[in-house]
C-alpha positions as CSV (number, residue, x, y, z in Angstrom):
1,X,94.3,-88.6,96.1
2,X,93.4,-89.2,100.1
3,X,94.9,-87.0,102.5
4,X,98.7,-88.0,103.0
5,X,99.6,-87.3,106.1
6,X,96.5,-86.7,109.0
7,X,99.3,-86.3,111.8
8,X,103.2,-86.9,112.3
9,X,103.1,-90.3,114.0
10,X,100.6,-91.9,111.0
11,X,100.4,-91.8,107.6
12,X,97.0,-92.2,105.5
13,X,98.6,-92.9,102.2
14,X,96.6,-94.7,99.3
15,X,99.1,-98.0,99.0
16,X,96.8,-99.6,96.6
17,X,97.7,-97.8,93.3
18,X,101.2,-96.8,94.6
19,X,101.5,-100.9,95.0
20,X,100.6,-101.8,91.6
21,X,103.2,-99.6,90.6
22,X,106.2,-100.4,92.7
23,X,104.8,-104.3,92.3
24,X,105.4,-103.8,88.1
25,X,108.6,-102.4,88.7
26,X,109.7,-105.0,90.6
27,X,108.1,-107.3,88.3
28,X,110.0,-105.6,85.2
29,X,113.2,-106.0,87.0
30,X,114.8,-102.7,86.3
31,X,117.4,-101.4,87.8
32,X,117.4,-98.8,90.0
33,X,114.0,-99.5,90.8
34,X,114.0,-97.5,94.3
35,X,115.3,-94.4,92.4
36,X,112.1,-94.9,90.0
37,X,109.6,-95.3,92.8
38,X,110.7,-92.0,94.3
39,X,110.6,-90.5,91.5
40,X,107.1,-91.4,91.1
41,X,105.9,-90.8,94.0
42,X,107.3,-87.1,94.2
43,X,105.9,-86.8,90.8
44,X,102.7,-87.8,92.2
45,X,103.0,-85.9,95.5
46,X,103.6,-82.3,93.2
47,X,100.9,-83.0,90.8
48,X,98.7,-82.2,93.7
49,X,100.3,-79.7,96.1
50,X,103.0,-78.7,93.4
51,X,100.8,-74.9,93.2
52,X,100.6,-74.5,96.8
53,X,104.3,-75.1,97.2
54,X,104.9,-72.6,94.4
55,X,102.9,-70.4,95.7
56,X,104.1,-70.6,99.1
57,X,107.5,-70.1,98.0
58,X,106.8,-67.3,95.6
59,X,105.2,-65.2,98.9
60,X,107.8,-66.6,100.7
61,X,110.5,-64.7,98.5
62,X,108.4,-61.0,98.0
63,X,108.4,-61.3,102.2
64,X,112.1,-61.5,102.3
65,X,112.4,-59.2,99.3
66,X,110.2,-56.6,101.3
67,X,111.8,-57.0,104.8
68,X,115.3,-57.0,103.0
69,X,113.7,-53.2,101.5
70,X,111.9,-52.5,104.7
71,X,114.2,-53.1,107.9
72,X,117.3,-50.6,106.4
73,X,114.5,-47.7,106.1
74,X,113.5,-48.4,109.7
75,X,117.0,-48.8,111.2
76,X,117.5,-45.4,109.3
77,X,114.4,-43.8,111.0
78,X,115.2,-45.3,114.4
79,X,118.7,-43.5,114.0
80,X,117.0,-40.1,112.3
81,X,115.1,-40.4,115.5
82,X,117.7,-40.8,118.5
83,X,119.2,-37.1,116.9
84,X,115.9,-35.4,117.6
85,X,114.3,-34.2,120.5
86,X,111.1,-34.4,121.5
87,X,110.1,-30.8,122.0
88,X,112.0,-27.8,121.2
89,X,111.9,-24.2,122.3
90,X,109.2,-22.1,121.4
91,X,109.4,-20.0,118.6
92,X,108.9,-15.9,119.4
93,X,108.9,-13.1,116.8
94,X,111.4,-15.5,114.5
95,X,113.7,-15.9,118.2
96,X,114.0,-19.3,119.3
97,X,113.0,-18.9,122.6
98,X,115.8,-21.4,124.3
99,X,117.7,-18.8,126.7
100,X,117.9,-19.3,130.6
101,X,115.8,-17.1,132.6
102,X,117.2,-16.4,136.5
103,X,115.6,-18.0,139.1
104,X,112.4,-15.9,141.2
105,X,114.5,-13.2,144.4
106,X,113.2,-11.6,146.8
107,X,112.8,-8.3,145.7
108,X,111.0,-9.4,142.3
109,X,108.7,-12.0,144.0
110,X,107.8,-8.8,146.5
111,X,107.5,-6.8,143.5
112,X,105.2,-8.7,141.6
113,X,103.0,-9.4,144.6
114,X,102.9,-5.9,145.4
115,X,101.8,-4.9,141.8
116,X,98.9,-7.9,141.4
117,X,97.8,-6.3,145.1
118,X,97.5,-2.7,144.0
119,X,96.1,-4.0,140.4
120,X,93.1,-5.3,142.8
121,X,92.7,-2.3,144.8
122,X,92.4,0.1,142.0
123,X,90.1,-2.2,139.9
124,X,88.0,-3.0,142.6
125,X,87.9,0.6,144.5
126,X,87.5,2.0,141.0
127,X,84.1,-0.3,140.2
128,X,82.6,0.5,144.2
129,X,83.2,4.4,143.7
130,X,81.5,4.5,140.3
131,X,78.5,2.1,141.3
132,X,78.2,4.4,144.7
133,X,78.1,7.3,142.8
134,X,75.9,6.2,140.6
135,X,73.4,4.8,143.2
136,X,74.0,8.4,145.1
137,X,72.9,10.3,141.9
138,X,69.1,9.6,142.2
139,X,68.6,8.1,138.9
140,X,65.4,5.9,138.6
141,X,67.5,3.0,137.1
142,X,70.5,2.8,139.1
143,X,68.4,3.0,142.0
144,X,65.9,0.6,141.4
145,X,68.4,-1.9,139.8
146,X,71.5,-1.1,141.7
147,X,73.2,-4.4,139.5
148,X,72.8,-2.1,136.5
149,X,75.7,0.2,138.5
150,X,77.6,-2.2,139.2
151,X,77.8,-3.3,135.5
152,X,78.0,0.3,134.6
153,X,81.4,0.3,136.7
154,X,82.7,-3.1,135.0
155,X,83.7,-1.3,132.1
156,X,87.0,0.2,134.1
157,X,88.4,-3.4,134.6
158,X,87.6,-4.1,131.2
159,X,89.0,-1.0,129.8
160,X,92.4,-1.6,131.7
161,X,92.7,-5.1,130.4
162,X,92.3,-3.4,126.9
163,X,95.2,-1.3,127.3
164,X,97.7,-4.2,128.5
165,X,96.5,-6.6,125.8
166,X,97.7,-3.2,123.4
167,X,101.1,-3.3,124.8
168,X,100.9,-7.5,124.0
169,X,100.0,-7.3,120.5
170,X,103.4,-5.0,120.0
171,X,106.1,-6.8,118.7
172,X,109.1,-3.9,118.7
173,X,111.1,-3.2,121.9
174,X,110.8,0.6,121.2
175,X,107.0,1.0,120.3
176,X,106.4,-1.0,123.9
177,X,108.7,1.3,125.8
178,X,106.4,4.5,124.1
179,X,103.7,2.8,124.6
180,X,104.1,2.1,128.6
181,X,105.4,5.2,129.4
182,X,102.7,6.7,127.2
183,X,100.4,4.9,129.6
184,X,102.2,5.5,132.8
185,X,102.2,9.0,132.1
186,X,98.1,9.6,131.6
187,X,97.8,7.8,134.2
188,X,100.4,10.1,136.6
189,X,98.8,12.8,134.6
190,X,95.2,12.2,135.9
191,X,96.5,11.8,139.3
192,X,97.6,14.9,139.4
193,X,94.7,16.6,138.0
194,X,92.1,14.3,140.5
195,X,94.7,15.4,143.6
196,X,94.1,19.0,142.4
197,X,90.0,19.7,141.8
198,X,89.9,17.3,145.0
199,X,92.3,20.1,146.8
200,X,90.0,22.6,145.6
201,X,87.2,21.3,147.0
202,X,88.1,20.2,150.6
203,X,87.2,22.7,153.2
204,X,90.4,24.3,154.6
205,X,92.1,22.5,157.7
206,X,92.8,25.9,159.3
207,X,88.9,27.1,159.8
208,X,87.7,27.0,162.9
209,X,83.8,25.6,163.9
210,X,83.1,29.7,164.7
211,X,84.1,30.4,160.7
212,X,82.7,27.6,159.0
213,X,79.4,28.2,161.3
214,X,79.5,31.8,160.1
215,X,80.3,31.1,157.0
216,X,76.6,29.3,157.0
217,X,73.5,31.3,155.4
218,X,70.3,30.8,155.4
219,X,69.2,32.2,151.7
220,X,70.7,30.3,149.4
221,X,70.6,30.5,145.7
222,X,69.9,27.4,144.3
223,X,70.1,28.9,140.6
224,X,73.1,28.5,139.2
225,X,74.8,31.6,138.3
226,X,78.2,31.0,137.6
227,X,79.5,30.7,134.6
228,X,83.0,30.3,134.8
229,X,85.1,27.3,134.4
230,X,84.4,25.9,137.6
231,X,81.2,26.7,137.5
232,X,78.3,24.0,136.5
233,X,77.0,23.1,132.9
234,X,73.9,23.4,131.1
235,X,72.2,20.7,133.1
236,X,73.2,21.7,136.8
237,X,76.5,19.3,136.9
238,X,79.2,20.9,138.3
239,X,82.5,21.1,135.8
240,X,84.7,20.3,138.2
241,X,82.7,17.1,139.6
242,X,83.4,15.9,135.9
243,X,86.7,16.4,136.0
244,X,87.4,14.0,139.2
245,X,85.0,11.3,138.1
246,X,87.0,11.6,134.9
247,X,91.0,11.9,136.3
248,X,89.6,9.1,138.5
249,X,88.5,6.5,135.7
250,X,91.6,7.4,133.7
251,X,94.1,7.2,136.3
252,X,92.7,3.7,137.6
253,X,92.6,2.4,133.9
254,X,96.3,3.9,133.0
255,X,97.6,3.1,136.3
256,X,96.3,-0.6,136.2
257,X,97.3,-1.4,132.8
258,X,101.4,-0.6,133.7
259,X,101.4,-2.1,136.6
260,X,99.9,-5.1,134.4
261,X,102.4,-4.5,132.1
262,X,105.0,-4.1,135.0
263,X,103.9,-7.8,136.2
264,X,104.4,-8.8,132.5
265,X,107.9,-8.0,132.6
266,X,108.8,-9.2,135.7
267,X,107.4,-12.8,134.5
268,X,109.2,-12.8,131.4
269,X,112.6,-12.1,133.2
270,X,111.7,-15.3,135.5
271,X,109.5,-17.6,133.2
272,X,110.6,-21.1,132.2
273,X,111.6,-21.6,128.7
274,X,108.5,-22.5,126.7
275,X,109.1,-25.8,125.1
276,X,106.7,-26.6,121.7
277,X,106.3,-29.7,120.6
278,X,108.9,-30.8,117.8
279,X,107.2,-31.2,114.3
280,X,110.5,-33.3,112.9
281,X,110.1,-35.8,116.2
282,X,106.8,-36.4,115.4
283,X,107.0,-36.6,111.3
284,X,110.0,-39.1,112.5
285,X,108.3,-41.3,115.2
286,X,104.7,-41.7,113.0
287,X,107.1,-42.9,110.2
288,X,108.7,-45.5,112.4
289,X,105.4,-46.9,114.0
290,X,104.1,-47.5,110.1
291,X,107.1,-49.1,109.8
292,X,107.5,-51.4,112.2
293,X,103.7,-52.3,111.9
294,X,104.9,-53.5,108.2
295,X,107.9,-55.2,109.3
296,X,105.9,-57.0,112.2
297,X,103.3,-58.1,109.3
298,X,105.8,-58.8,106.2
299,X,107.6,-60.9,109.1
300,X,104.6,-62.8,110.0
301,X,104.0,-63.8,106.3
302,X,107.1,-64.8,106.0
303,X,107.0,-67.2,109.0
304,X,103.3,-68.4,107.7
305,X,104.5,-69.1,104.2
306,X,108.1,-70.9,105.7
307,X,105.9,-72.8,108.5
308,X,103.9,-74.1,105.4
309,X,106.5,-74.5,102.8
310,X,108.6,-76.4,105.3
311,X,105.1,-78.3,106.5
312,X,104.4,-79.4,102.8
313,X,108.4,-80.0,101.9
314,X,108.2,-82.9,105.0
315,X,105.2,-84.4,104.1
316,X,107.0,-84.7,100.5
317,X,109.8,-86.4,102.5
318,X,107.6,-88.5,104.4
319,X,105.5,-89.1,101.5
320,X,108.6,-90.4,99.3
321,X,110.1,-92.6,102.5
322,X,107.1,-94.3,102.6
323,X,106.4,-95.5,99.1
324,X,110.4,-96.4,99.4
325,X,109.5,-98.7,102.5
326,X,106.7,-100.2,101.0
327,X,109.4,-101.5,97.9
328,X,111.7,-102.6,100.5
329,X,108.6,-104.1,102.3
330,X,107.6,-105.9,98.8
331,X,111.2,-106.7,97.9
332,X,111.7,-108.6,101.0
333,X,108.4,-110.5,101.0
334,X,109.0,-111.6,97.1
335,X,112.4,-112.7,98.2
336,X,111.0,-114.8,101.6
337,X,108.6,-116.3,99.3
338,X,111.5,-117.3,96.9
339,X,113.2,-118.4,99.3
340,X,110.5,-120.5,100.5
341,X,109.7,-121.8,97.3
342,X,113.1,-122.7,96.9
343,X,113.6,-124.7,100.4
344,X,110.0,-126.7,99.2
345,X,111.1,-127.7,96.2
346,X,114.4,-128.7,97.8
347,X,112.3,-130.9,100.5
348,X,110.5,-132.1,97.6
349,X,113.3,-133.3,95.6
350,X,114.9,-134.9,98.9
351,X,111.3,-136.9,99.1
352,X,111.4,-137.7,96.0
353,X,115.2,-139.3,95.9
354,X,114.7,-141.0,99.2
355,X,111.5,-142.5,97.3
356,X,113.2,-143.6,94.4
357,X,116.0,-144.7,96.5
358,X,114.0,-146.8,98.1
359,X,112.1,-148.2,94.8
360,X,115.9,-148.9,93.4
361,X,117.0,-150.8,96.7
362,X,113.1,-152.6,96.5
363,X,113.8,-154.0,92.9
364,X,117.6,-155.5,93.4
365,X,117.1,-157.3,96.6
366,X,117.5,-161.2,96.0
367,X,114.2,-163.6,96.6
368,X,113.6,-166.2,98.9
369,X,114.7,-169.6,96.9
370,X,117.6,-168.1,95.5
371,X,116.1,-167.1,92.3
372,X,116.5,-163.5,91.2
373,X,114.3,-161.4,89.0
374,X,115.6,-160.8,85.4
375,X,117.1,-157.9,84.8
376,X,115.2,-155.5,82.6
377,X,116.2,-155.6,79.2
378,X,118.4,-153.0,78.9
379,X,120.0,-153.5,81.9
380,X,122.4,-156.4,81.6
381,X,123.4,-156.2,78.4
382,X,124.5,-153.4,75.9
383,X,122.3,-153.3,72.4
384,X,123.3,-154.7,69.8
């Protein structure tokens, strides 16, 4: 079977077989002959494309089936979703961490500042008095590699960041109150004990140039014979030189680490609320992106499978209206050409009356001399 429909102003349809058929119905004279051609010609149409209409309206259906199963689950979502919010505050030590801080004053903005500045000094002073003292000792590899003391004297910054990450890895209120004012304490501690072997060593304000100058000898013992407290070791280093490098490094490393935690505390009574990302948002907005992308694609094969079914369905109307013109086509030219036939043979009669008319009127006229022409026997008399 040919194409049957190439567009939707003309129709390629094989009239040939479909005329020998609606030509032996009319022939047959059955009634309800235009009811049989349809029926033939549908018959004929879904013999061919009866699968693909089957099959269009099968995918048809498990698209509506699935929308029907897929839009309330998204409509559900899209509401699951409108009641959650995108983040949520941060979790702390099982806390929700949702409460409102108070805004940055005066006082703890100048605090804070005050703190970082003094954090600085102490960590920087700290590194320059070890790395000087070190270069002023006379050892062979400070002095030839004077970036050896200043590495020597990183290890005061890095030990004071040590102690505030300490106080960070606490989680109860009351072990980070010990622990800070554990901290702040050695450090005060070592103050106090640097302030003192310092005092001990400065010369005396109240001596005069005549005293210290007198105080001055020329002899001097350069073999150590003291050996008290404050005396010097085994190796020639003075005890009490050892105690201020010591009470120094302490107190810096102490002393930076609460103030660091100081800063810490400050922040946290000023900090914004920490917002995390909400895991039920998410689980909840990935579910309704799947979703729709199924909906968008279980709607586009439905309107793919309707667009065809309805495509196919036409041409099946078109198809059957056509083979129902052509019998109306047929019936009307068999009845012109009957009713043709018919006006002939009327004419044709007519001729032929007129002609015998004329034969009859030829054979009873009268002759010339007044004889007439006997009648034909039969004519003027009755048999006997």
């Amino acid at each position: 079977m040919n194409d049957l429909i190439s567009s939707a102003g003309s129709a390629q349809i094989p009239s040939s077989i479909h005329l020998e058929f609606i030509r032996s119905v009319i022939d047959s004279g059955e009634e309800g002959g235009v009811d049989n051609v349809e029926r033939f010609h549908r018959a004929l149409f879904l013999n061919q494309h009866g699968a693909d209409l089957e099959r269009l309206r099968l995918e048809r259906q498990t698209s509506e089936e699935r929308l029907a199963a897929l839009e309330p689950r998204l409509q559900q979502t899209q509401r699951n979703l409108a009641t959650q919010e995108r983040h949520v505050p941060a979790i702390e030590d099982g806390i929700p961490d949702d409460q409102p801080t108070a805004p940055w004053n005066l006082w703890d903005r100048l605090m804070f500042t005050v703190a970082a500045l003094s954090v600085l000094c102490l960590l920087v002073f700290g590194v320059l008095n070890v790395s000087f003292n070190l270069l002023e000792s006379g050892i062979v590899t400070f002095s030839q590699n004077p970036v050896r003391a200043y590495l020597w004297a990183a290890l005061l910054p890095v030990g004071a960041l040590a102690v505030k990450v300490g106080w960070d890895f606490l989680r109860s209120r009351r072990a980070r109150a010990i622990y800070l004012w554990t901290c702040l304490s050695s450090g005060l501690i070592a103050v106090l004990v640097w302030v003192t072997a310092y005092a001990s060593v400065y010369p005396s304000l109240s001596q005069t140039t005549e005293e210290q100058i007198a105080a001055l000898s020329v002899f001097s013992d350069t073999t150590p014979t003291d050996d008290s407290f404050w005396g010097t070791t085994a190796g020639g280093v003075k005890r009490l030189d050892m105690i201020l490098v010591a009470a120094q490094a302490i107190a810096e490393i102490c002393l930076s680490a609460a103030l660091g935690i100081y800063m810490t505390q400050v922040y946290q009574r000023h900090r914004p609320v920490r917002l995390a990302a909400n895991p039920t948002f998410a689980q909840l907005d990935e579910d309704r992106r799947l979703l729709e992308q199924e909906v968008a694609r279980e709607r586009t094969a439905l309107a793919s499978a309707l667009g065809h079914q309805c495509r196919l369905e036409q041409q099946l109307a078109v198809f059957v209206a056509y083979a129902r013109s052509l019998y109306q086509r047929e019936i009307a030219a068999r009845l012109d050409r009957t009713h043709q036939k018919r006006l002939l043979i009327e004419e044709m009669a007519d001729q032929l009356r007129s002609r015998l008319a004329d034969i009859d009127r030829i054979g009873n006229a009268p002759e010339p001399n007044g004889a007439s022409h006997p009648a034909p026997a039969g004519q003027n008399g009755g048999s006997r």
